[in-house]
Structures are given as structure tokens and as C-alpha cells.
C-alpha positions as CSV (number, residue, x, y, z in Angstrom):
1,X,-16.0,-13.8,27.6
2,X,-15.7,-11.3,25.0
3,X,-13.8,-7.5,26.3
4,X,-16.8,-5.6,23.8
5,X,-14.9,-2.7,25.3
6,X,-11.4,-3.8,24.6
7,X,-12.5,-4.3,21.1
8,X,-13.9,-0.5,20.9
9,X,-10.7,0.8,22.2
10,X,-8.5,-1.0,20.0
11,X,-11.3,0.1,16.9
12,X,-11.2,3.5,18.1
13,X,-7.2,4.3,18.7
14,X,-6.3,1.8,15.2
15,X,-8.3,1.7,12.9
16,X,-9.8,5.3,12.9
17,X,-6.3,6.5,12.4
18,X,-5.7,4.1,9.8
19,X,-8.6,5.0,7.5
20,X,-6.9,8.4,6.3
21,X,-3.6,7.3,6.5
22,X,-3.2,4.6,4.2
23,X,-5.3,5.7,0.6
24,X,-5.2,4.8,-3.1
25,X,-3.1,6.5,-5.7
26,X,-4.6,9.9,-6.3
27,X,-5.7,10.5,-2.9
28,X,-4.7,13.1,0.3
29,X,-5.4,13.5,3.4
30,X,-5.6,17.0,4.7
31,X,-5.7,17.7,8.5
32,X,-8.6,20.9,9.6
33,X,-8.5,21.0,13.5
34,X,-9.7,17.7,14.8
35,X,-11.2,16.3,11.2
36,X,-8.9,14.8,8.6
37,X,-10.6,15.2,5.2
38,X,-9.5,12.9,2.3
39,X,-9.4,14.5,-0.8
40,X,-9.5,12.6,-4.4
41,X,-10.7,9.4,-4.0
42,X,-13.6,8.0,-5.5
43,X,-16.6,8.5,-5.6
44,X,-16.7,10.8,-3.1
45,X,-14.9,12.9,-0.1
46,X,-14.3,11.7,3.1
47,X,-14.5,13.2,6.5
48,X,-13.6,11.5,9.7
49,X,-12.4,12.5,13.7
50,X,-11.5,11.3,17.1
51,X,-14.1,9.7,19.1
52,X,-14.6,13.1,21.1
53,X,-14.2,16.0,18.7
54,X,-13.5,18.5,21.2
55,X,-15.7,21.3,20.1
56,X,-19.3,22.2,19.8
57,X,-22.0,24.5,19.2
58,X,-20.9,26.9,17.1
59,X,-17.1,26.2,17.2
60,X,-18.8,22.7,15.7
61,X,-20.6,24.6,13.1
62,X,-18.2,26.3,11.7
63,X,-16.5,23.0,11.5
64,X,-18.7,21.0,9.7
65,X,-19.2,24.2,7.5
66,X,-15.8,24.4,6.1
67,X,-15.8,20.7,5.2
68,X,-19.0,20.7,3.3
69,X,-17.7,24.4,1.6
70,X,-14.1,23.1,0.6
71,X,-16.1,19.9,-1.4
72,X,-18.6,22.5,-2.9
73,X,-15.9,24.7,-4.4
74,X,-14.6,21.1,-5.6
75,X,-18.0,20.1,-6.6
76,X,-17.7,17.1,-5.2
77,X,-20.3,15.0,-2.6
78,X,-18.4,13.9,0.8
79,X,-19.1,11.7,3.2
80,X,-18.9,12.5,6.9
81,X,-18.2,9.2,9.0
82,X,-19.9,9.2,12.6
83,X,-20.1,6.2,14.7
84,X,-22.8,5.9,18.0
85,X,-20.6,6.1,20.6
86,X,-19.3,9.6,19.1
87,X,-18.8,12.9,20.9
88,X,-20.7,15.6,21.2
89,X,-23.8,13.3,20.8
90,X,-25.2,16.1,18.7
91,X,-23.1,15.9,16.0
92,X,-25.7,14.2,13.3
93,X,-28.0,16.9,14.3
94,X,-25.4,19.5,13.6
95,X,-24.4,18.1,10.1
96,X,-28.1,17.7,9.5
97,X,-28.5,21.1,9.6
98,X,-25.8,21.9,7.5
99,X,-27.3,20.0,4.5
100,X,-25.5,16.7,5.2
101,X,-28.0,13.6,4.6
102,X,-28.1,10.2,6.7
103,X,-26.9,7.5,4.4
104,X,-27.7,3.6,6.1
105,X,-26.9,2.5,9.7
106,X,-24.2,0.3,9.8
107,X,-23.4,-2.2,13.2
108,X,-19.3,-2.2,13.4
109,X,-18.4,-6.0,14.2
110,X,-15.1,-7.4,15.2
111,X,-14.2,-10.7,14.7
112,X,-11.0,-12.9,15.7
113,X,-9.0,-13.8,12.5
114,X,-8.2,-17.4,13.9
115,X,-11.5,-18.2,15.3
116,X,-13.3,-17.2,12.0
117,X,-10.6,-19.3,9.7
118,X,-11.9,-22.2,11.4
119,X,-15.1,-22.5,9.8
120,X,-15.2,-24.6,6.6
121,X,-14.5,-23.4,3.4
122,X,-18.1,-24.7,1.9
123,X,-19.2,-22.6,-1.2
124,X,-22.2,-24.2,-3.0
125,X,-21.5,-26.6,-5.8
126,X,-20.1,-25.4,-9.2
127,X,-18.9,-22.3,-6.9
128,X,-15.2,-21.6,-6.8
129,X,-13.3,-19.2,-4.6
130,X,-9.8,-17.7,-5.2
131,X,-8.1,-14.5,-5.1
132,X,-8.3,-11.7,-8.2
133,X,-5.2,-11.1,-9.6
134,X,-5.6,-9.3,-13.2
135,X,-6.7,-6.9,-14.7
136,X,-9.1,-8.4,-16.5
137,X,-10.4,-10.2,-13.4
138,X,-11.1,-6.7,-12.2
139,X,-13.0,-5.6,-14.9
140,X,-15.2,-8.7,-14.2
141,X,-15.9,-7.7,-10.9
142,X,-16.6,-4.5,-11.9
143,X,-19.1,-5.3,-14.3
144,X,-21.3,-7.9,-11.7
145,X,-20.8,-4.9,-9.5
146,X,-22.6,-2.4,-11.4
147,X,-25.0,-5.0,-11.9
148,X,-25.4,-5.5,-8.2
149,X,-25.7,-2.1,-7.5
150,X,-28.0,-1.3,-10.3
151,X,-25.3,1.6,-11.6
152,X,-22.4,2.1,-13.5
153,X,-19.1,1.1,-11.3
154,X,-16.5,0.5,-14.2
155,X,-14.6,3.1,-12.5
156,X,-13.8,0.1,-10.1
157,X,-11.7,-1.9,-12.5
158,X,-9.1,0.7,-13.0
159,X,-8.8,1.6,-8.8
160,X,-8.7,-2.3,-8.0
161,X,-6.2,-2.7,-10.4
162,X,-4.0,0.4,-9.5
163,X,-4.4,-1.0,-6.2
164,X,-3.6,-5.1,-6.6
165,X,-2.2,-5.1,-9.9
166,X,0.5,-1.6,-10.9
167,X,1.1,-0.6,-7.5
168,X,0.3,-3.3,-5.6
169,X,1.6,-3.5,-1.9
170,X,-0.1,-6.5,-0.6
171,X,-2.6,-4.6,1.2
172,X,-5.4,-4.9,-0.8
173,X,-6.6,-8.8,-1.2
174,X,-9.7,-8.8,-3.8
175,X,-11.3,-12.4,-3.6
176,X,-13.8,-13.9,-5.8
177,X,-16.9,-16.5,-6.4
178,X,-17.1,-18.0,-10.0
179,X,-19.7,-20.0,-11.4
180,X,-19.5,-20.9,-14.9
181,X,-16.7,-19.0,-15.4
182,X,-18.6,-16.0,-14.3
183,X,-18.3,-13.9,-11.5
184,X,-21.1,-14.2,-9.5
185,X,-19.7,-12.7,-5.5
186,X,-16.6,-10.5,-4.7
187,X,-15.1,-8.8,-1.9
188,X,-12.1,-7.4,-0.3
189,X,-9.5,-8.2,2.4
190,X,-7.8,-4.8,3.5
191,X,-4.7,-5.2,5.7
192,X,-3.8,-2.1,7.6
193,X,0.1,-1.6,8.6
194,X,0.6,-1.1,12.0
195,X,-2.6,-2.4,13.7
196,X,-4.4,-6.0,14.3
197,X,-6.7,-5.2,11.9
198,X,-7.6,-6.1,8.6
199,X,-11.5,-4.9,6.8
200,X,-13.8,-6.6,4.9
201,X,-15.0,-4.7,2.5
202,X,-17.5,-4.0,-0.7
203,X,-18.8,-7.6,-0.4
204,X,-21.4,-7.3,-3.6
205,X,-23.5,-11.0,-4.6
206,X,-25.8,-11.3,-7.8
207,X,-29.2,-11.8,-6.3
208,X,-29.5,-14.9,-8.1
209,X,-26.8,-16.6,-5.8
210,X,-27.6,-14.7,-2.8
211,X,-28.4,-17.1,0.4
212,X,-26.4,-19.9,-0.9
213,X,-23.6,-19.6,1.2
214,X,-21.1,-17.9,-0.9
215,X,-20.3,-14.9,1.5
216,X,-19.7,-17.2,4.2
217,X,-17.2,-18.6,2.0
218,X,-15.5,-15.7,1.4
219,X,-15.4,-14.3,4.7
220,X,-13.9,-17.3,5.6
221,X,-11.5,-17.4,2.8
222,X,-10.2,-14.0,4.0
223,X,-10.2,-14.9,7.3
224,X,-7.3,-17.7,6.4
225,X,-5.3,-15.1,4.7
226,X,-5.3,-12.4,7.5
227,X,-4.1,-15.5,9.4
228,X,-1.3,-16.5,7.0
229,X,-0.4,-12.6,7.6
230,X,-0.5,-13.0,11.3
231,X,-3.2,-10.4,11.7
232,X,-5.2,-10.9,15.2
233,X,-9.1,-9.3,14.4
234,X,-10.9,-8.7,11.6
235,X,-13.3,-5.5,11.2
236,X,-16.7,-4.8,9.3
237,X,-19.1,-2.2,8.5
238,X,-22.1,-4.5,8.6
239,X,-25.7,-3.9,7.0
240,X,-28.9,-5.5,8.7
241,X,-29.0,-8.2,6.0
242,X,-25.4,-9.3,7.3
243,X,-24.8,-9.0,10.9
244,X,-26.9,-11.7,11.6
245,X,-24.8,-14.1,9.4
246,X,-21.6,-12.8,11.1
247,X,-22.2,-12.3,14.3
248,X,-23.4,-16.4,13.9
249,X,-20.0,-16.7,12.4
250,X,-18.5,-15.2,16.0
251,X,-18.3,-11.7,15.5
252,X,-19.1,-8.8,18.4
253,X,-21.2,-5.7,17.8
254,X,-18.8,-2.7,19.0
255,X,-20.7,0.5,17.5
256,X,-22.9,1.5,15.1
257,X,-21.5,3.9,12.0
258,X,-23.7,6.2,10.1
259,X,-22.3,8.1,6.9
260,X,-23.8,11.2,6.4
261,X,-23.4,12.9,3.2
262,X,-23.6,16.7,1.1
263,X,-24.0,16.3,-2.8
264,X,-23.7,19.8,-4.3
265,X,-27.0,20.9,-5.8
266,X,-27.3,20.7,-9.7
């Protein structure tokens, strides 16, 4: 039987750490009571805390005030990670009222790296899976990205290359579908030193491939490299359309995560 709240302990004291301690060139993390704020990445902010906060009402206030006024004098949106389980329970309220916006609910899964790997590597026929290695390979991803997203995300070719390519440490892993010597599907494998974690992230699929199998494929082709790097769970910020398809796959609903974000006014 799955320990659900083994897994949230282990999410809670690794990986929350781990998200402001490891960033990409260009990036800081600045520590403001019991927040750490991340300052210079793209393409926005980022504010995250402890599980418990240890302050409220006003004291909470003026917390969430001074994050939301340091990216103002920046002009610069920031997002303000909460998770269900987080203390004080009124802390979307708070930010609410401070001007923050709800972004998407998102279920936290966490998977076992060896029991996922396991699965067969079937993508659909004419579909190929590998790892990303150039630079031009990121500047492909980046344009069926945009595409995807229905918005301009070139600014993604230069970061996944900084981060695979120039400076690359082997944490990043970007992975990709082709078809037709296209890219059709990518996503990314991040390792994070000093945990049993590794994330999947930014999984984006052209709609006319979508329900063909493909992210399957690359979830399980990351799952076989976290193994090769002798990494025990793997971790992700799931929408409604996936959970379904992971938690088939053997992944276990921990939390919930809901970003709430300021954008300075025009």
C-alpha cells in the first residue's frame, strides 16, 4: 500500500527547498522572513514557503505586501506558489486581497521512477522519441511551443539551451517526439541534487497528435533515465486533462498546488 503521507513529507521537506535553490543562469533567490523570492527568471517572479508560514493576519499582510511591492518597483508579474495542505488556510484569501489572481489548480502526483520505467516505450507509428541536445533542437521546441500555447515562447530556446547546451550540468533532460522530422511533443526531465526527486515538466503536444499516446511515451522515456540516474520518485504538477493518464500510469495524488499571481497594471 502506498505511505500518501510519506510521499507528502518527503515532497514537503525536498522538493520545496529545492525549487529556489537550484535556478537558471540569471536567476537569485532572496530570503524575506519565511518566503524565498526568486528574482530574474522568466517569465515571471517566484514566491514560495514552508508548509506552515508561521504568521498571520496582519503580520501575513504585510508579508504578502512586500513581495507583490518589490516585483512592482521591478515591474514584473510574480507568481506566489500555494499548495492545499498549506498553513494558515487563509492564505489564498489573503493574497486575493492583495491583488494576487488564481491561476489553474494543479493535483501534485508522485510516482516511483522504477515502477513507471516499466511501462513500454510505445509512441504511435512514424513517432520517434530521443533526447534534445542542440541548439537548434531548442529552437524547434520552442517554436511548436508557442504554437501550443497560442503565444510567442522563442524566449525558450535561448534558456533551454543555456541550460542543456552552454552551461549544462546534467540536470536538465529536454526530451522530444518527431514526426516527419518535426517536432510534434516535448518535455522535460529535471533532476534535483540532493533529493529522490526528479520533475516533469512543461510537457506541450500539437493538438493534432494529442491522444495518441505520445506523452505516455515520454513520461516513460524519462522515467528510464531518472533510473539510469538512480533517482527513487518522480514528481508532477498535474492539470485535470493529465492526472487521469498518470495516476493510470501508477502515480499518487499528494496535494493540490494553485499559483496565484500579481501583473503590474499597464
Amino acid at each position: 500500500m502506498t505511505d500518501t503521507a510519506a510521499l507528502l513529507a518527503a515532497y514537503d521537506t525536498q522538493l520545496r527547498a529545492a525549487e529556489t535553490s537550484h535556478l537558471p543562469p540569471g536567476a537569485r533567490a532572496e530570503v524575506d522572513g519565511p518566503v524565498v523570492r526568486v528574482v530574474g527568471q522568466r517569465p515571471r517572479g517566484f514566491v514560495t514557503g514552508p508548509p506552515d508560514l508561521g504568521v498571520d493576519g496582519p503580520a501575513l499582510d504585510a508579508l504578502i505586501a512586500r513581495q507583490r511591492d518589490f516585483f512592482a518597483a521591478r515591474g514584473e508579474a510574480v507568481e506566489w506558489k500555494t499548495r492545499g495542505h498549506d498553513r494558515p488556510a487563509d492564505l489564498p484569501r489573503r493574497l486575493v486581497a492583495a491583488g494576487f489572481v488564481a491561476e489553474q489548480r494543479e493535483t501534485v502526483l508522485v510516482g516511483e521512477a522504477e515502477r513507471l520505467a516499466e511501462a513500454p516505450l510505445s509512441p504511435p507509428e512514424g513517432v520517434t522519441v530521443r533526447e534534445a541536445v542542440s541548439a537548434s533542437d531548442m529552437e524547434r521546441i520552442a517554436e511548436t511551443v508557442s504554437e501550443v500555447w497560442a503565444e510567442d515562447r522563442s524566449w525558450l530556446a535561448a534558456e533551454l539551451t543555456d541550460r542543456v547546451v552552454r552551461n549544462g550540468d546534467g540536470r536538465t533532460v529536454v526530451v522530444v517526439a518527431e514526426a516527419a522530422g518535426r517536432v510534434v511533443s516535448s518535455a522535460r526531465l529535471e533532476f534535483e541534487p540532493g533529493t529522490d526527486f526528479a520533475g516533469l515538466w512543461g510537457g506541450s503536444t500539437l493538438a493534432a497528435w494529442r491522444g495518441r499516446g505520445i506523452y505516455r511515451a515520454l513520461v516513460t522515456y524519462r522515467a528510464r533515465l531518472a533510473v539510469a540516474r538512480k533517482t527513487r520518485y518522480l514528481q508532477v504538477d498535474a492539470t485535470e486533462d493529465s492526472r487521469p493518464i498518470l495516476e493510470r500510469m501508477g502515480f499518487v495524488a499528494v496535494t493540490t498546488t494553485t499559483p496565484y499571481v500579481w501583473t503590474p497594471p499597464r
